[in-house]
C-alpha positions in Angstrom: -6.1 -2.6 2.9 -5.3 -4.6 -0.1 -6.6 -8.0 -0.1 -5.0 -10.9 -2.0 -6.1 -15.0 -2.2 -8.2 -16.7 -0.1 -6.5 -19.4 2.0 -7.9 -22.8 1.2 -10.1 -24.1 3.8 -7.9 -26.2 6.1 -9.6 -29.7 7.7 -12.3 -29.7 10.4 -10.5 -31.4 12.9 -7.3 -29.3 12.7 -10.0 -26.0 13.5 -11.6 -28.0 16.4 -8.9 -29.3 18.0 -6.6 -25.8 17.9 -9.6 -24.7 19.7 -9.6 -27.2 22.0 -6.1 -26.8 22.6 -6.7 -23.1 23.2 -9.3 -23.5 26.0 -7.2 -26.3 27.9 -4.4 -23.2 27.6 -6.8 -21.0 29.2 -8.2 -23.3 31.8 -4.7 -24.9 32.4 -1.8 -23.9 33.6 0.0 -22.0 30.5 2.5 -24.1 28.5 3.4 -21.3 26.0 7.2 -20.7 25.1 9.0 -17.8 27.2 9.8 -16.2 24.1 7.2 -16.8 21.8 4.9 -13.9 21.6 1.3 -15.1 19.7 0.4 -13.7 16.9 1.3 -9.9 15.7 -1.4 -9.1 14.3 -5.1 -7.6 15.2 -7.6 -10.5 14.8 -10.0 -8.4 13.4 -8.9 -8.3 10.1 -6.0 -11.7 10.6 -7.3 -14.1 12.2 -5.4 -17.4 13.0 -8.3 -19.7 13.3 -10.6 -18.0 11.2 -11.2 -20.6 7.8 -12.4 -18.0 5.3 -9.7 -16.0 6.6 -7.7 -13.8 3.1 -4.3 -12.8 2.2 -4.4 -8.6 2.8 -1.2 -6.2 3.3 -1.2 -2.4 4.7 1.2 -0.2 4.6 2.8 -1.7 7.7 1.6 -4.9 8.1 0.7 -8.1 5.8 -1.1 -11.2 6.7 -0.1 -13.8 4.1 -1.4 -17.1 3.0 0.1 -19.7 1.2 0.4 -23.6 1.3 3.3 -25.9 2.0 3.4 -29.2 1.0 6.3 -32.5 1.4 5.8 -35.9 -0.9 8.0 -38.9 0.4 8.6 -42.7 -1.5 8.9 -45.4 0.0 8.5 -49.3 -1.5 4.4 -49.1 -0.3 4.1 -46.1 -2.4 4.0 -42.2 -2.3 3.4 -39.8 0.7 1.6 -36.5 0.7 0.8 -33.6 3.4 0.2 -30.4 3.0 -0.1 -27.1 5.6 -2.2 -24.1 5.2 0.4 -21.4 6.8 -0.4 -18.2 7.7 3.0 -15.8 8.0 1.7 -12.7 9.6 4.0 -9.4 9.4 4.2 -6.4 11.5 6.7 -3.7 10.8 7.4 -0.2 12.6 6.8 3.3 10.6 9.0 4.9 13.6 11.1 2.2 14.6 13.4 -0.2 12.9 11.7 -3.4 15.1 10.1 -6.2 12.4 7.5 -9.1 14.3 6.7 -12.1 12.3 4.7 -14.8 13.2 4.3 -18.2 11.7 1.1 -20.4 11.6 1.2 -24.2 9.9 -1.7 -26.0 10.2 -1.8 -29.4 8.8 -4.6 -30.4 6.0 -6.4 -33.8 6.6 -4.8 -36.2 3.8 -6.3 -39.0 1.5 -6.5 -42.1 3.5 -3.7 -43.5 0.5 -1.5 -41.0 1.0 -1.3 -40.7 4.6 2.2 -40.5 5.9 2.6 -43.7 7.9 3.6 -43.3 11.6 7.3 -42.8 13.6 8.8 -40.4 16.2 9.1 -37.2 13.7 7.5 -38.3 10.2 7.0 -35.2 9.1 9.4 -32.2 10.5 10.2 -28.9 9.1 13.6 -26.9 10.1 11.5 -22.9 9.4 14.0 -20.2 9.2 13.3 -16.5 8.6 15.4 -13.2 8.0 15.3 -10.4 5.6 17.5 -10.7 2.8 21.4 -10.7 2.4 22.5 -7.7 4.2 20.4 -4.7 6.3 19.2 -6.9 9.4 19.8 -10.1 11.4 19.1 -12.7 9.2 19.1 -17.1 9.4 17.2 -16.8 12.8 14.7 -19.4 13.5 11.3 -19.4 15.3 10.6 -19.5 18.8 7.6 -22.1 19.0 4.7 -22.0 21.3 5.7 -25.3 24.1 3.9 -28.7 22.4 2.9 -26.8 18.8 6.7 -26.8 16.8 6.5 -27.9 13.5 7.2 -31.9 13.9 4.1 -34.2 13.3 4.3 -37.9 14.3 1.8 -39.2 11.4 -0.7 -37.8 8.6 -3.6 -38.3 11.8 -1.2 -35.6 13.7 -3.1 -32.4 13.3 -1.8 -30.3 16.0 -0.9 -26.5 14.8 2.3 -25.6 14.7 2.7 -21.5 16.2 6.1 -19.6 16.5 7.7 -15.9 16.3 10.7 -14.4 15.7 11.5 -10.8 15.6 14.6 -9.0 14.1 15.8 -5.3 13.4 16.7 -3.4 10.6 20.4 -2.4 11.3 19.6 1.2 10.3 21.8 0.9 6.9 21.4 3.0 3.9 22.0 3.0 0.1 24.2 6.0 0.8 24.1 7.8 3.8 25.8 10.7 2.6 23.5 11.2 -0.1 20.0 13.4 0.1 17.8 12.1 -2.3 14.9 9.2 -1.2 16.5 6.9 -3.1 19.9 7.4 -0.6 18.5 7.5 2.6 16.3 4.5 2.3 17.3 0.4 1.8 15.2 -1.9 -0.1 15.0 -5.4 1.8 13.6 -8.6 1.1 11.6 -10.8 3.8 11.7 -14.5 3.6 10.2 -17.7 5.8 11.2 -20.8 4.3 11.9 -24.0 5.5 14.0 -27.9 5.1 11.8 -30.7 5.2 13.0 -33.5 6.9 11.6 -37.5 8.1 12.8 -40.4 9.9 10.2 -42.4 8.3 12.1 -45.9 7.2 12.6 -46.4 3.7 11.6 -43.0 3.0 13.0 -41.0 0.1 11.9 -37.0 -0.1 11.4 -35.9 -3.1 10.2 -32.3 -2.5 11.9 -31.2 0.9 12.8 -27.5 0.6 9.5 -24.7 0.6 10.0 -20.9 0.6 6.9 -18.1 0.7 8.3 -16.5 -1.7 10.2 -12.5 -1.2 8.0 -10.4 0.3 9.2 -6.5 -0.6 9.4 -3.8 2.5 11.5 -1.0 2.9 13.4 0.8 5.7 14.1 5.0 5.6 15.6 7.5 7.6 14.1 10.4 5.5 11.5 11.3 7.9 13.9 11.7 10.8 13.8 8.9 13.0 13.9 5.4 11.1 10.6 3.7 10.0 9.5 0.7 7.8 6.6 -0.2 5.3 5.2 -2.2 2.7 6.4 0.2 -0.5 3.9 -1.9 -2.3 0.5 -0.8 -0.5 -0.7 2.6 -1.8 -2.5 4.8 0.6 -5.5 7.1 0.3 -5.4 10.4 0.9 -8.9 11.6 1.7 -9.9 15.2 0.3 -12.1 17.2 2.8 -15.3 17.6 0.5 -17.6 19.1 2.9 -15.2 21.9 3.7 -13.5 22.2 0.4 -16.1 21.2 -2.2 -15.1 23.0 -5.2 -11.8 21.6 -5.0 -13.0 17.9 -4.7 -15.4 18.3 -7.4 -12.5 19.5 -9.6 -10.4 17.0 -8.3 -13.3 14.3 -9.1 -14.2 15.9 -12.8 -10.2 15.0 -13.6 -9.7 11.8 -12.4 -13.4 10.2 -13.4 -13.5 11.7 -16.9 -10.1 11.4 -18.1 -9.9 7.9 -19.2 -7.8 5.7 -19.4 -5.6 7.2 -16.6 -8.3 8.1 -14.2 -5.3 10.0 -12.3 -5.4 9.0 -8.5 -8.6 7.4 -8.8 -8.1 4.2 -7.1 -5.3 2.4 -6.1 -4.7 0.7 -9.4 -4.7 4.0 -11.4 -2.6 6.1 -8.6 -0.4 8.7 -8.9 3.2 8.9 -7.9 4.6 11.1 -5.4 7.3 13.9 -6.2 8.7 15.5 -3.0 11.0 18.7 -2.9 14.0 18.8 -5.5 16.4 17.9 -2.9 14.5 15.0 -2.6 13.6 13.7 -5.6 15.0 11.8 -8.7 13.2 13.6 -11.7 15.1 16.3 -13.7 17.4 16.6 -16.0 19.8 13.6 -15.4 18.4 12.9 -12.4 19.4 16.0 -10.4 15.6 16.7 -9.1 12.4 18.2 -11.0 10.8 21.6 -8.5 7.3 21.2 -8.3 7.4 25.0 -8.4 8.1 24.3 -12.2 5.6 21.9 -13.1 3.2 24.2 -11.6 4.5 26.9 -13.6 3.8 25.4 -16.9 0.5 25.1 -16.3 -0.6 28.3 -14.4 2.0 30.9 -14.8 3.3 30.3 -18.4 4.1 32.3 -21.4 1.6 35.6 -21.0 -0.2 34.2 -24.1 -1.4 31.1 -21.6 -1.2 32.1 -18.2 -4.5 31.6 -16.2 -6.5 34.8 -16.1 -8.7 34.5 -12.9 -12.2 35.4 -13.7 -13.7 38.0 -12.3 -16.3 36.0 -10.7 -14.5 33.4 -8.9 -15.7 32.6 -6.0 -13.9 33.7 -2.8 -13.9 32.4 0.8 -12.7 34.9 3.2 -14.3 32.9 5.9 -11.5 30.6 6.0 -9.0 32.9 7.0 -8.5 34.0 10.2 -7.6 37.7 8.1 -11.2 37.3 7.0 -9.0 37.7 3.6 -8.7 35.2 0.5 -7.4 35.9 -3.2 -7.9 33.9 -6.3 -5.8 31.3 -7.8 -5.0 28.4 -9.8 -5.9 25.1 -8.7 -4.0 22.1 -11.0 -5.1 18.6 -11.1 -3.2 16.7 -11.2 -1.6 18.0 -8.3 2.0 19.6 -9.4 4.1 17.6 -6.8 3.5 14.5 -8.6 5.0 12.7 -11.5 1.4 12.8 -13.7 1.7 17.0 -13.8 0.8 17.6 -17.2 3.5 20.5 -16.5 6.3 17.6 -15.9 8.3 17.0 -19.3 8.4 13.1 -19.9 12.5 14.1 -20.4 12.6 14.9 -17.1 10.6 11.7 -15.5 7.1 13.0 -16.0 4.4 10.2 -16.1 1.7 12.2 -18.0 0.9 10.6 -21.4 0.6 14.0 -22.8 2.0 17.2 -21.4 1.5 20.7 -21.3 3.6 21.7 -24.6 6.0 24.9 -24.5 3.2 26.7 -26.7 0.5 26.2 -25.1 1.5 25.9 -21.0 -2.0 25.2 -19.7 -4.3 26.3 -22.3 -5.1 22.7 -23.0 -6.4 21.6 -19.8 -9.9 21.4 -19.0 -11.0 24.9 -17.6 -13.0 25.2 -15.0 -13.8 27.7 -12.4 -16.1 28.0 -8.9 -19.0 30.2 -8.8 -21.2 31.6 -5.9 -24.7 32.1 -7.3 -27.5 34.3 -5.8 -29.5 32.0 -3.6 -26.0 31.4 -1.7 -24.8 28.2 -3.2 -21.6 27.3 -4.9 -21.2 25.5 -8.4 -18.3 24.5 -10.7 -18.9 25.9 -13.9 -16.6 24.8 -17.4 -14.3 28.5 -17.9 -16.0 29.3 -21.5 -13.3 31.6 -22.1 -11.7 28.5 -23.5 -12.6 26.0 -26.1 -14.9 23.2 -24.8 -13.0 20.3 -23.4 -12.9 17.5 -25.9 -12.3 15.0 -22.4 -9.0 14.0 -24.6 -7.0 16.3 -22.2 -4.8 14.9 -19.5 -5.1 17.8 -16.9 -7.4 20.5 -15.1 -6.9 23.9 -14.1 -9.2 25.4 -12.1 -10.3 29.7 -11.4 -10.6 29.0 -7.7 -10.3 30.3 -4.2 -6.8 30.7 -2.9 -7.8 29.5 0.8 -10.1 26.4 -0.7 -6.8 25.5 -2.8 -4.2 25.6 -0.4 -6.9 24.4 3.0 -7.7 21.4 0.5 -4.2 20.4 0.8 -3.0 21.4 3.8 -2.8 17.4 5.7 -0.9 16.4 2.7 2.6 17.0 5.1 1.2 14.9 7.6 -0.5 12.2 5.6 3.4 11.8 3.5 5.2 11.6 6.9 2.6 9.0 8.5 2.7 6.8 5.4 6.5 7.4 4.7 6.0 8.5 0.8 9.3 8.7 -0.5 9.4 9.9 -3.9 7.8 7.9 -6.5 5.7 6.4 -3.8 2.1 5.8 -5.1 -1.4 7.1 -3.6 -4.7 7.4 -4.4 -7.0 10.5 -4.0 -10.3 9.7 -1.9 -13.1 11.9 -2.8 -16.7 11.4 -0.8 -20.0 13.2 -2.5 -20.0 12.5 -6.0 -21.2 8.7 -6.0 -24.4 9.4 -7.7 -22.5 11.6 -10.5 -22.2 10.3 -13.7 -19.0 11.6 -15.0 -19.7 10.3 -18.6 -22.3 11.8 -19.6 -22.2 14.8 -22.3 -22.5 17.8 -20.1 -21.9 16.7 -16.6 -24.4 17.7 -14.1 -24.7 16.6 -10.1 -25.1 17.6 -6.6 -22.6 17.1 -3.8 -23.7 14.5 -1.5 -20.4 14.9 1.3 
C-alpha cells in the first residue's frame, strides 16, 4: 500500500452528525438510493468517517483525498465553503467492472464567510468517467436518498454520498499486435464537478473543481481482461527460510550497491521484462530474450564464463530426483531491464553493463558453501578480484534447485499483479534486518 496526504481534519459537527444520521438509518426504516451502493472500499484501511483518515492506492484500488472549495460575491461581501471529499476506487484484475464512490463532506466556515441561506446555496452537478474513449464516460452519481450534493446554507453540514460504476469496453491499442504495449489501453479517471447557487445577488467566481487524472490501466495479456493502478509497484517476497543463500545474495546486491539499491524498495525498483514476444526492448524495439541478458553474464566468452566451484553447495533434498546441479544465480534477475547483461542500446536500465570483454567478470562473485558442523554460508568467490562495491551486478556459484525454487512464484505473482513489461516491483527479503551491508567485510546471521 502506498500512502499519500493526509486529509485535513473536517469539522466536529459534520463527524457527529453523519453518525447520527447513520444510526437513525439503522434504527429507521432505510432511505438509501436503490442504486447507490455505499462505499467500495474495506473500512479497514478507507474509512469514510474516520478524520485522520490518508490518501493510499494498491494495485487495484485507491482511496483518494482532496478538497473542494466554491467562493461567491455578492454586495455584503465574499462567500467561502469548502468539502473534504473522499473519492474511493475499486477496479477488477479479472474483470473489466470499475466502482467509484464519492464522499463530500462540508467544512464548518468562518462565521464572515458563511454562505447566507436559500433553497440550494451551495449545489454541485459531480460527473465521473474515465477519459475520452475506452469506457462509458459523462455518467453522474447515484446519491444515497437525503445526502446529494446541494446544501441550503454554510450551517448545512449534512454529507453528501454517491456511486457510479462503469466498464472498460475491452479496447486495445492494437489488438492485432502481441507486445504489452498492444494489448493493453492506458485510461484516465476523472470526478469533477460545476458549481452552481441560487443565492440572490450572487456572482461565482470559482465554480468548476476536478480531482485531478488519476492513471489505471486495462489488459487483455493475461487472458481474460483485468485492470490496475500501473502506478503502485508490488512486492515480490523471496522465500528466505527455504532458499537462504539465494536471498542473502539477492540482499548483498541490492543493499550494497548504492545508489541503485536494485529492487530494494519501491522507490528504487526494478522494471519487469517478460518474454521477447512480449516485450519492447531490443534492437528497434523488436524484443530483448532474457535468455541473452543472462548469457552475458553467465555463459560468455570462455575467457568469462562462470566456472562453478567445486565446493558449491548442493541441495538434492529439494528435488523429488533427490538430484541438484550447480549453477549461476544473477542479480539482478535477467528478466528485468537493470540486467547488467542488457545493453543500454537495447533499453537496458543498468548504469553500467556487463562489457563485451568482460561478460560477467565484473560482478561481485560470490558463491554458497556447506561447512562441517552442517550450516550454510555465502562466501565472496576469491577466484576473482575483491569487489570494489562500484559494481552494478552479482553472480552467484549456487545450487541449481535453490536458484530456480527461489523463483519459481514469480509466474503467479506477474499474473496476479498484471506486470506488463516495464512494470515496476520491488524484491522483499525477511532475515537480514540486523545486517549491516556497509560495513568493510560484511558479516551476519540469517534471522528468516
Amino acid at each position: 500500500m502506498t500512502p499519500q496526504k493526509q486529509r485535513s481534519p473536517h469539522a466536529a459537527r459534520a463527524l457527529k452528525e453523519y453518525r447520527k444520521q447513520q444510526k437513525s438509518q439503522t434504527d429507521s426504516t432505510p432511505f438509501a438510493a436503490e442504486s447507490y451502493t455505499g462505499p467500495v472500499l474495506d473500512t479497514s484501511w478507507c474509512d469514510p468517517t474516520k478524520i485522520d483518515q490518508k490518501s493510499f492506492i494498491r494495485r487495484t484500488e485507491a482511496c483518494l483525498l482532496f478538497t473542494w472549495g466554491a467562493e461567491g460575491t455578492t454586495p455584503k461581501g465574499v462567500y467561502r465553503q469548502y468539502w473534504d471529499v473522499m473519492w474511493q476506487v475499486k477496479l477488477d484484475p479479472k474483470s473489466n467492472t470499475i466502482k467509484t464512490y464519492l464522499q463530500m463532506y462540508p467544512l464548518m466556515p468562518t462565521v464572515q464567510e458563511m454562505w447566507p441561506s436559500s433553497p440550494k446555496a451551495m449545489a454541485f452537478n459531480v460527473i465521473t468517467g474515465c477519459g475520452s474513449t475506452g469506457c462509458t464516460n459523462g455518467m453522474g452519481f447515484d446519491w444515497e436518498t437525503g445526502r446529494t450534493p446541494s446544501w441550503s446554507s454554510g450551517l448545512d453540514q449534512h454529507i453528501a454520498q454517491g456511486t457510479a460504476d462503469f466498464t472498460w469496453d475491452g479496447s486495445v491499442t492494437n489488438a492485432a499486435g502481441l507486445k504489452d504495449k498492444d494489448l493493453s489501453k492506458a485510461l484516465t479517471l476523472l470526478v469533477g464537478a460545476s458549481f452552481s447557487t441560487d443565492t440572490p445577488n450572487m456572482v461565482v467566481t470559482q465554480d468548476k473543481v476536478s480531482s485531478g487524472p488519476f492513471a489505471i490501466r486495462c489488459d487483455k495479456v493475461y487472458g481474460t481482461g483485468g485492470c490496475v493502478v500501473p502506478s503502485y509497484s508490488p512486492g515480490y517476497s523471496m522465500n528466505s527460510k527455504k532458499y537462504p543463500a539465494a536471498a542473502a545474495h539477492a540482499w548483498l546486491i541490492q543493499n550494497r550497491l548504492a545508489p541503485e539499491y536494485f529492487g530494494q524498495t519501491p522507490v528504487t525498483p526494478l522494471h519487469y521484462m517478460p518474454n521477447k514476444t512480449r516485450n519492447a526492448g531490443g534492437v528497434g524495439g523488436t524484443g530483448r530474450s532474457e535468455k541473452a541478458n543472462r548469457y552475458r553474464i553467465c555463459y560468455g566468452a570462455a575467457a568469462n564464463r562462470m566456472v562453478y566451484r567445486n565446493d558449491t553447495a548442493l541441495h538434492p533434498e529439494l528435488s523429488s530426483s533427490n538430484k541438484d546441479r550447480r549453477s549461476c544465480d544473477e542479480y539482478s534477475f535477467n528478466a528485468t531491464y537493470e540486467s547488467a547483461g542488457m545493453p543500454s542500446s537495447e533499453g537496458g536500465l543498468n548504469p553500467k553493463p556487463v562489457l563485451d570483454a568482460l561478460q560477467g567478470r565484473e560482478c561481485v562473485q560470490t558463491y554458497e558453501k556447506k561447512l562441517p558442523d552442517g550450516t550454510y554460508r555465502l562466501y565472496d568467490d576469491e577466484r576473482y578480484a575483491a569487489p570494489t562495491w562500484d559494481e552494478t551486478c552479482g553472480r552467484s556459484s549456487m545450487s541449481l534447485n535453490v536458484n530456480s525454487q527461489s523463483m519459481a512464484r514469480f509466474g503467479s505473482f506477474a499474473s496476479t499483479f498484471r506486470l506488463l513489461d516495464k512494470d515496476t516491483y520491488w524484491v522483499d527479503i525477511d532475515g537480514f534486518q540486523d545486517c549491516d551491508a556497509t560495513a568493510d567485510v560484511i558479516v551476519c546471521a540469517q534471522h528468516p
